[in-house]
VOPAGU-2260 file (C-alpha; in pm, 1 decimal, decimal comma):
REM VOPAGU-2260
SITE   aa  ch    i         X         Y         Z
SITE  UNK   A    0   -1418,6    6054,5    3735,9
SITE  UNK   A    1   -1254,4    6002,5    3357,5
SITE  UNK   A    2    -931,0    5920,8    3561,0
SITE  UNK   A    3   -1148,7    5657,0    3681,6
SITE  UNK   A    4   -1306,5    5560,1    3380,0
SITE  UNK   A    5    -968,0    5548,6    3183,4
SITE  UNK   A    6    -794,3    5301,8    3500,5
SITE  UNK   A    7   -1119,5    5049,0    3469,5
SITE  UNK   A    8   -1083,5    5056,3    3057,2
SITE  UNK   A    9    -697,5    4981,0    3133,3
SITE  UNK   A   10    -775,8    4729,9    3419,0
SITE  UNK   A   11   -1031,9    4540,5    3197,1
SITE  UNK   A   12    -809,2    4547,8    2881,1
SITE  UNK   A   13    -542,1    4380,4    3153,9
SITE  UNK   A   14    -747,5    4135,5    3302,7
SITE  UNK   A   15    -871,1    4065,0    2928,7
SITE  UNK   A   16    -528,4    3988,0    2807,2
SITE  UNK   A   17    -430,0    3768,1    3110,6
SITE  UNK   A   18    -733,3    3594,9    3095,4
SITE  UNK   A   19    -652,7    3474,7    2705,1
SITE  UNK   A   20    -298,5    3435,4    2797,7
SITE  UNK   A   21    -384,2    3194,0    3083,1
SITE  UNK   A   22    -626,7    3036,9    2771,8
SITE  UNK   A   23    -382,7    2999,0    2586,6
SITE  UNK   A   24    -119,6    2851,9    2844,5
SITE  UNK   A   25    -340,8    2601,0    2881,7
SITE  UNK   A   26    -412,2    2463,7    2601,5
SITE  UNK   A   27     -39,5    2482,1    2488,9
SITE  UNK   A   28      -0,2    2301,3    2783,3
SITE  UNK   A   29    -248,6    2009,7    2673,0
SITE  UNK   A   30     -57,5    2025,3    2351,3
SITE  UNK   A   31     274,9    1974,4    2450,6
SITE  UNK   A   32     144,5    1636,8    2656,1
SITE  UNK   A   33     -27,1    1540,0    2356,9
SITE  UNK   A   34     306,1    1570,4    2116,4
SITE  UNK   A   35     453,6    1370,7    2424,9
SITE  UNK   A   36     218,1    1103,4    2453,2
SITE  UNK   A   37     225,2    1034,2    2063,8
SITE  UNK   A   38     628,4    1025,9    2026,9
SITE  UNK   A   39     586,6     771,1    2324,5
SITE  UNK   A   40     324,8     603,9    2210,2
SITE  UNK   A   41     525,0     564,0    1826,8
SITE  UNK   A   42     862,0     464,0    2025,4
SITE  UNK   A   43     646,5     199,8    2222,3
SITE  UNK   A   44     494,5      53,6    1871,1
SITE  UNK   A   45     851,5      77,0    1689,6
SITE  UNK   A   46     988,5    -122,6    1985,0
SITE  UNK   A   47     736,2    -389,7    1951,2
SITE  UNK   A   48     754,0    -431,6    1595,0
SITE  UNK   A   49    1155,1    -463,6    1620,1
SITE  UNK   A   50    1103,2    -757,6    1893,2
SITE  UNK   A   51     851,2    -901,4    1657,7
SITE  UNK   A   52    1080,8    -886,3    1373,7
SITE  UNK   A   53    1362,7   -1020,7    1570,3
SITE  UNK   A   54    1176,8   -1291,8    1706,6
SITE  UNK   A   55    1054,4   -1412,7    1317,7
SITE  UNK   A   56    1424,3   -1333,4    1222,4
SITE  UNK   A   57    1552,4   -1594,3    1487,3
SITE  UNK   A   58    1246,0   -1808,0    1322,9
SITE  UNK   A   59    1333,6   -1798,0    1011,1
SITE  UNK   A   60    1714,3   -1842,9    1068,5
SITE  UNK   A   61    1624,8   -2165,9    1255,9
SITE  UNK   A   62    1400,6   -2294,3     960,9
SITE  UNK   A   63    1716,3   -2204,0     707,8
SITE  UNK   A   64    1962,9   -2351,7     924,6
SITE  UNK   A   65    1745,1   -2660,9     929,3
SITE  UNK   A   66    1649,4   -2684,4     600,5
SITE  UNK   A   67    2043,5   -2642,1     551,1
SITE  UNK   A   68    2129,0   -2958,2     754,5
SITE  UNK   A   69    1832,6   -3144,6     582,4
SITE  UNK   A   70    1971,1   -3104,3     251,0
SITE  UNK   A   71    2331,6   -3171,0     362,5
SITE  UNK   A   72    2178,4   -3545,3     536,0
SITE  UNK   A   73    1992,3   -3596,9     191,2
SITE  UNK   A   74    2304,1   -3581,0      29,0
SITE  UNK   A   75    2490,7   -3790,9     298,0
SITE  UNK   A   76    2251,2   -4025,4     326,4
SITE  UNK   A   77    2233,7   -4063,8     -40,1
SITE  UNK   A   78    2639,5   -4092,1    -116,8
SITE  UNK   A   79    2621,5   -4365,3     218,5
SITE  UNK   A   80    2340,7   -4567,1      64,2
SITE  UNK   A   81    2499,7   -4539,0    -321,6
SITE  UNK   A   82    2836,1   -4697,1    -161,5
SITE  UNK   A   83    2672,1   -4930,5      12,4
SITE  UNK   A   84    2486,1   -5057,3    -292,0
SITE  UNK   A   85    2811,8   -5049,6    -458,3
SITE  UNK   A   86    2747,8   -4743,6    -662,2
SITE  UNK   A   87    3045,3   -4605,2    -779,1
SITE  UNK   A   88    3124,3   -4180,7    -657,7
SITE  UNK   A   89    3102,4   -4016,1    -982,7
SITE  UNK   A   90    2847,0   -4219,4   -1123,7
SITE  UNK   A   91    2493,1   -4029,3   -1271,4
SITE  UNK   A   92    2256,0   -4161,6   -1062,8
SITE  UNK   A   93    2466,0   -4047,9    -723,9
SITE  UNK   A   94    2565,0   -3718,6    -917,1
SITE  UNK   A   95    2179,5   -3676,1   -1004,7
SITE  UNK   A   96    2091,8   -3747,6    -635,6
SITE  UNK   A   97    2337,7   -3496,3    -493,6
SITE  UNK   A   98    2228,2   -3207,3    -768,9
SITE  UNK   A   99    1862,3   -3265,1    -680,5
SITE  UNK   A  100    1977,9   -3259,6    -275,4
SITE  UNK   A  101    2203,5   -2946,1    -353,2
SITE  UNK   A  102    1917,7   -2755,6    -532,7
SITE  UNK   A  103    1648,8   -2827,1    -321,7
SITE  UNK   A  104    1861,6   -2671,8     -52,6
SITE  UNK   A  105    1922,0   -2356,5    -257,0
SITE  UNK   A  106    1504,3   -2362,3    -288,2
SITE  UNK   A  107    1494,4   -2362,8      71,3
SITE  UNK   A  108    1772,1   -2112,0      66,1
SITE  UNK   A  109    1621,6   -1906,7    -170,0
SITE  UNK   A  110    1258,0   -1870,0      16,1
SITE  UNK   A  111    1400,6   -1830,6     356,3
SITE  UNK   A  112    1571,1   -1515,4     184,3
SITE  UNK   A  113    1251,4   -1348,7      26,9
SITE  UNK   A  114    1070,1   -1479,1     389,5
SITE  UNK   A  115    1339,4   -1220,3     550,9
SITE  UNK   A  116    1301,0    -966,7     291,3
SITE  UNK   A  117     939,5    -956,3     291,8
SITE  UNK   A  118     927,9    -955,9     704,8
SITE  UNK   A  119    1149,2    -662,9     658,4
SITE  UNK   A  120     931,8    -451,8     434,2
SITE  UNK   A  121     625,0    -526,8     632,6
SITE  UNK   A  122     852,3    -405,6     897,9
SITE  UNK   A  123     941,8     -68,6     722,9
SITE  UNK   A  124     564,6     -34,8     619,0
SITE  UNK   A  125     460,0     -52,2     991,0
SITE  UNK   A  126     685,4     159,1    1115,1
SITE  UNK   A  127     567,2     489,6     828,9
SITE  UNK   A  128     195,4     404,0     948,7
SITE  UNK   A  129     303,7     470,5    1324,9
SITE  UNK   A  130     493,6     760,1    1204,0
SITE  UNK   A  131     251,9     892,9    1035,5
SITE  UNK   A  132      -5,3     834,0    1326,2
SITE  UNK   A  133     229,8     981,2    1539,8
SITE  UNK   A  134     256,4    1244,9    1306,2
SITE  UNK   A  135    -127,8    1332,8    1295,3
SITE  UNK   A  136    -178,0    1294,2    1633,3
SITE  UNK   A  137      19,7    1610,0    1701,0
SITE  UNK   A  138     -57,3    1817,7    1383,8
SITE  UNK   A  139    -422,3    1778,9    1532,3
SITE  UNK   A  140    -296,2    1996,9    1834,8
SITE  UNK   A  141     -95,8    2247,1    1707,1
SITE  UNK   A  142      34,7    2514,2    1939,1
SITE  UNK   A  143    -109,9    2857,2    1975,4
SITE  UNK   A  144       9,8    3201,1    1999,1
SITE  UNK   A  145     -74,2    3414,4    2263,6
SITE  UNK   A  146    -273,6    3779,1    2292,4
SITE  UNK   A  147     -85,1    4039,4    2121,3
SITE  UNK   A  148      73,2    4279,6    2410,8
SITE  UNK   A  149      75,4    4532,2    2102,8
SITE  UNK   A  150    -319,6    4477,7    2110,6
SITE  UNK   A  151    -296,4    4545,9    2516,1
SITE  UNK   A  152     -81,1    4880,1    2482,2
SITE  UNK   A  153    -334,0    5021,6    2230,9
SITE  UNK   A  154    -659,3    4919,6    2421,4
SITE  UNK   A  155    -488,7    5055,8    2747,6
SITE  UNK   A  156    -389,9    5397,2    2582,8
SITE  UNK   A  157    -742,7    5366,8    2389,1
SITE  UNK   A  158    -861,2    5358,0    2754,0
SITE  UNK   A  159    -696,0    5633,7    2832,4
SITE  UNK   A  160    -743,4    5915,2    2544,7
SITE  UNK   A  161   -1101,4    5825,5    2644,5
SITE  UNK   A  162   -1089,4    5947,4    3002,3
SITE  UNK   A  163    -845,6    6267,8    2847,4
SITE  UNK   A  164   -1109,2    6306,4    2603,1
SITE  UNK   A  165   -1434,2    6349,3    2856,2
SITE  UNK   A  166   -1264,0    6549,7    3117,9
SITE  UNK   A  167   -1101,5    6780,1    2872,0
SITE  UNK   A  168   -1270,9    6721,0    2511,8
SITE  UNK   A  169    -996,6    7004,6    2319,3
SITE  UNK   A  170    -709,4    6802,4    2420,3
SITE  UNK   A  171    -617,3    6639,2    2121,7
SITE  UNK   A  172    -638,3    6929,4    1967,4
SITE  UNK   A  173    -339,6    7101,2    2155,0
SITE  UNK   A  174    -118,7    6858,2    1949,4
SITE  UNK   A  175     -44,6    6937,3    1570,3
SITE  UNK   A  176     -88,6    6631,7    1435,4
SITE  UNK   A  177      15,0    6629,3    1017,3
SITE  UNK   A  178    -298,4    6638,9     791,1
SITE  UNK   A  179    -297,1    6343,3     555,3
SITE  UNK   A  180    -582,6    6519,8     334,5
């Protein structure tokens, strides 16, 4: 009978410990697809934002290159018209006009430049917010640990000084165990 006793104590500590293992399999399992999903989810967001800035990069390259072949007409159309109106090259008026044309184009220059530089910060500032996102997302899930098999060996052996103990209560005593008194 405390044979019997001592193999259900071990069989429940068993089924115990598989029981949380299987717990905790699970749920490590849920974690792992949640670490997944957010690196995916980040790598789909940091591809978007790189189209996005490559599309307002293209943009913005167009608008320079423009605003680069406006300023270079300005000045042609001014040195044409100054000839034509028999303004001599070299003379201040045409010298002023082409100055003016020149450094409105550096302007335009200039702002297309900080336009980049500022589309690439936002950039940079999106991308930390999905990392960081990405980041919480699987801090929020961290993975578990399992049962301690330790724990099981000294619930099963528990189990069984129990059943040694009722069918032969002196047993322990046979063994000379030190005295820590």
């Amino acid at each position: 009978m405390c044979t019997i006793m001592a193999a259900l104590g071990a069989a429940s500590s068993v089924a115990q410990f598989a029981g949380q293992q299987q717990a905790t399999d699970a749920y490590n399992a849920q974690a792992a697809a949640a670490h997944r999903d957010a690196g995916i989810a980040a790598s789909n967001k940091y591809a978007d934002e790189q189209r996005k800035l490559i599309y307002d990069s293209r943009s913005n390259q167009q608008k320079g290159y423009e605003a680069a072949l406006r300023g270079r007409a300005a000045v042609a159309t001014g040195t044409a018209s100054a000839g034509s109106a028999g303004i001599a090259a070299g003379s201040l008026t045409l010298d002023q006009l082409i100055a003016a044309s020149k450094q409105k184009a550096a302007e335009n220059e200039a702002r297309i430049q900080t336009r980049r530089e500022d589309m690439e910060e936002a950039y940079r500032g999106r991308v930390k917010t999905y990392e960081a996102e990405a980041q919480q997302r699987i801090n929020s899930m961290p993975f578990k640990e399992g049962p301690n098999p330790l724990g099981l060996a000294i619930n099963i052996a528990g189990a069984a000084a129990g059943g040694m103990n009722t069918s032969n209560p002196g047993w322990a005593s046979s063994f000379n165990f030190p005295s820590f008194r």
